[in-house]
C-alpha positions as CSV (number, residue, x, y, z in Angstrom):
1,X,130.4,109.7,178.9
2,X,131.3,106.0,177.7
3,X,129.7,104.8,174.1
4,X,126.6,103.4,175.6
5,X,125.2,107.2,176.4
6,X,126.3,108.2,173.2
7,X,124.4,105.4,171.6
8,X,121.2,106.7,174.0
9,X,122.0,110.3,172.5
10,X,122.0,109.0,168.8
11,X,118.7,106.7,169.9
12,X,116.9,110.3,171.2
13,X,117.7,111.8,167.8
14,X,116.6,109.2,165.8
15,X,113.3,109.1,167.9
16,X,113.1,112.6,167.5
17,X,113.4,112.4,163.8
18,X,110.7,110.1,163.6
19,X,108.2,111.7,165.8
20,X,108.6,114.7,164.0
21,X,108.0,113.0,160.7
22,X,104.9,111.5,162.5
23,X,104.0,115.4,163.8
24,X,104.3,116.6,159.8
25,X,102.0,114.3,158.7
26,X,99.5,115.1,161.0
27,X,99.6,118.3,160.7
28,X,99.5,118.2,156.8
29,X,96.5,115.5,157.2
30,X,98.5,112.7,156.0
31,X,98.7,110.5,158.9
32,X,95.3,110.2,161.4
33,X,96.4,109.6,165.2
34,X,94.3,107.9,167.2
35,X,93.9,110.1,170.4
36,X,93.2,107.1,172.4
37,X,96.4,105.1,171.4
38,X,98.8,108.4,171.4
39,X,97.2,109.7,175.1
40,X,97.9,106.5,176.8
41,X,101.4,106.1,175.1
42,X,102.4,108.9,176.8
43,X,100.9,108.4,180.2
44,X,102.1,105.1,180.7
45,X,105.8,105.4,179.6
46,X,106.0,108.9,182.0
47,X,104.4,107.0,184.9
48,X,107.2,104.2,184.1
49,X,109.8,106.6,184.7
50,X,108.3,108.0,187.8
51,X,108.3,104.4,189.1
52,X,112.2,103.6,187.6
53,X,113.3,106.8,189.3
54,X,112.0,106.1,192.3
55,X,113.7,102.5,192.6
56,X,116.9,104.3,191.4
57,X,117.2,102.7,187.5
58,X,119.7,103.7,185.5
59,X,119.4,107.5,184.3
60,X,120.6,106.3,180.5
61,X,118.0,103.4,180.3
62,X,115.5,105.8,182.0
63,X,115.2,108.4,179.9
64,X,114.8,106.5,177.1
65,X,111.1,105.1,178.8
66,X,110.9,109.1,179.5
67,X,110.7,109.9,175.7
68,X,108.9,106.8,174.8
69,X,106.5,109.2,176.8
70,X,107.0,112.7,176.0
71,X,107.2,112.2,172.0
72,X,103.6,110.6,171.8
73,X,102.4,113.3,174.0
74,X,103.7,116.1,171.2
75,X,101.9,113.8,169.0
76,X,98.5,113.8,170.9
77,X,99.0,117.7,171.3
78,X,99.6,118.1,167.6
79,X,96.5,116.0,166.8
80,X,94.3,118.7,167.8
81,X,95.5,120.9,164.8
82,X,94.5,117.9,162.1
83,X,90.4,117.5,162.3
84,X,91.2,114.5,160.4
85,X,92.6,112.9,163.5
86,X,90.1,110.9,165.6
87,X,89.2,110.1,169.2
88,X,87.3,106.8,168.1
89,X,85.8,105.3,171.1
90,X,84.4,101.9,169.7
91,X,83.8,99.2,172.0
92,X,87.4,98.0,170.9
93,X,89.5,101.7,172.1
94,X,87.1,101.4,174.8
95,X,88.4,98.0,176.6
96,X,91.8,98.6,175.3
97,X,92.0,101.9,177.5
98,X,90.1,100.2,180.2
99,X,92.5,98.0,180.6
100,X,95.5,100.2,180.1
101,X,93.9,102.6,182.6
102,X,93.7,99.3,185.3
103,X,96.7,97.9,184.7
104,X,98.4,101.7,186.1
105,X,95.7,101.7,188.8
106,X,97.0,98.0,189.9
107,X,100.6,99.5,190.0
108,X,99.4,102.4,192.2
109,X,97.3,100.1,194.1
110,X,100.6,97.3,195.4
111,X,102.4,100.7,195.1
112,X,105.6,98.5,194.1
113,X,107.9,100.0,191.3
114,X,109.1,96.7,189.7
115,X,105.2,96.1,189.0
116,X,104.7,99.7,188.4
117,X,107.4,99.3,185.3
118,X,105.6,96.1,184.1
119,X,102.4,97.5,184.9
120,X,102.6,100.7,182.5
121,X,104.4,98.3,179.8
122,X,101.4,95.8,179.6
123,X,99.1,99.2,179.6
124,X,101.1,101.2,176.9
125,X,100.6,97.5,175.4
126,X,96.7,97.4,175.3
127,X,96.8,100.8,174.1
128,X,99.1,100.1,171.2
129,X,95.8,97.9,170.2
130,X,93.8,100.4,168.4
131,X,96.7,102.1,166.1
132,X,97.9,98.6,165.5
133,X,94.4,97.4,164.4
134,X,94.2,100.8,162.1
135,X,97.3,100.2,161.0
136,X,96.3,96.9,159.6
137,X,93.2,98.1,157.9
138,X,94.5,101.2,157.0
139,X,98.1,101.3,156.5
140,X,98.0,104.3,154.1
141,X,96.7,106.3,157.7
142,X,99.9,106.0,159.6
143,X,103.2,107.4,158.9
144,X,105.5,103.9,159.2
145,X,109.0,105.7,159.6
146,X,108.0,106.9,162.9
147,X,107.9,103.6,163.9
148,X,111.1,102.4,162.2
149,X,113.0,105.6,164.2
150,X,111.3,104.0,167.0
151,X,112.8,100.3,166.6
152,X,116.1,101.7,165.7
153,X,115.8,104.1,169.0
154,X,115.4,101.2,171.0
155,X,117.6,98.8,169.2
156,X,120.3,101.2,169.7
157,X,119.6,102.0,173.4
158,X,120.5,98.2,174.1
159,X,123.5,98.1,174.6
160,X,123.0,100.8,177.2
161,X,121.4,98.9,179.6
162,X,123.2,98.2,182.5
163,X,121.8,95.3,184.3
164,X,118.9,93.3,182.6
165,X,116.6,92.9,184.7
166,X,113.0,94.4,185.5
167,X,113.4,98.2,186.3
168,X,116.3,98.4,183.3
169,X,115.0,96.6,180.3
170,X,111.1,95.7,180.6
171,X,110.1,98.7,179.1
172,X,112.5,98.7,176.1
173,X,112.0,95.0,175.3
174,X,107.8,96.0,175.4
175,X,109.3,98.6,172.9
176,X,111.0,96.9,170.9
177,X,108.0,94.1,170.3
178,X,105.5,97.1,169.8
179,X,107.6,98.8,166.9
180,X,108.3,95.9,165.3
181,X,104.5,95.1,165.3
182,X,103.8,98.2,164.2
183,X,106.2,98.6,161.3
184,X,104.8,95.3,160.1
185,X,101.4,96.2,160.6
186,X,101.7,99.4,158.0
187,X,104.2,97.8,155.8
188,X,102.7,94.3,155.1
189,X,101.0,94.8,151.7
190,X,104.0,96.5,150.2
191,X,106.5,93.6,151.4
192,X,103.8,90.8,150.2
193,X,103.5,92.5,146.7
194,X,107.5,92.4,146.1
């Protein structure tokens, strides 16, 4: 192993770390997942390393889009133990997973990998939507530090990457733009007050 799969073991911890912070809360009614955002996070990123796999990615960059899926699923499966978490289906959730849902249907449909990858990126990205709207109205509902693991997961997994090009780095640079969104999203009032 060279220092780029250590720095993709160190990224799995420190995702780890945060999703279990995110799990804790739950549980202990702190944080309220939306079930819509946390379900489609975890289908997407899981049918994005389907596709990766198939076109022969790298395993190190690869398994990194793997836990981007199974982590939110533990989350949606732990939701179910907090009645406080929601499945909201406004109009909003509703068109966000719509469009999630067609955007994996599309990559199915051309049944080409490359759009597959991009295809379950821009649909884990319209289903980001909903937490990142609660997290700007609610901040207090969301527990941030998952989302700073989650940056600091992907920033490390960089400089792992072997080639940069579609089936290597399109999911980590959606990653890295919907962490940094989020962590802005539910720490923006406490930065502004400073």
């Amino acid at each position: 192993m060279n220092f780029a799969h250590w720095l993709v073991i160190l990224s799995v911890f420190v995702s780890a770390s945060g999703s279990y912070a995110y799990i804790r809360d739950t549980l202990s009614g702190k944080t309220k997942p939306n079930r819509v955002s946390w379900l489609m996070w975890s289908l997407a990123p899981l049918i994005g390393t389907l596709a990766a796999l198939s076109i022969k990615a790298d395993f190190w960059a690869t398994s990194r889009i793997f836990l981007a899926g199974f982590f939110p699923l533990l989350v949606f499966i732990f939701s179910f133990v907090n009645p406080k978490s929601y499945w909201k289906l406004t109009i909003f959730d509703v068109i966000c997973g719509i469009c999630s849902v067609v955007a994996l249907i599309a990559w199915w449909l051309i049944n080409s990998p490359q759009i597959a990858i991009l295809m379950s990126a821009i649909g884990d990205g319209f289903a980001a939507l909903p937490t990142i709207r609660k997290a700007w109205k609610f901040p207090e509902s969301e527990t941030g530090i998952t989302y700073a693991a989650a940056l600091i997961s992907v920033i490390l997994v960089l400089p792992s990457i072997p080639v940069w090009d579609i089936k290597n780095s399109a999911f980590q640079i959606y990653l890295l733009l919907a962490n940094s969104i989020l962590l802005f999203a539910v720490y923006r009032k406490k930065i502004f007050s400073l």
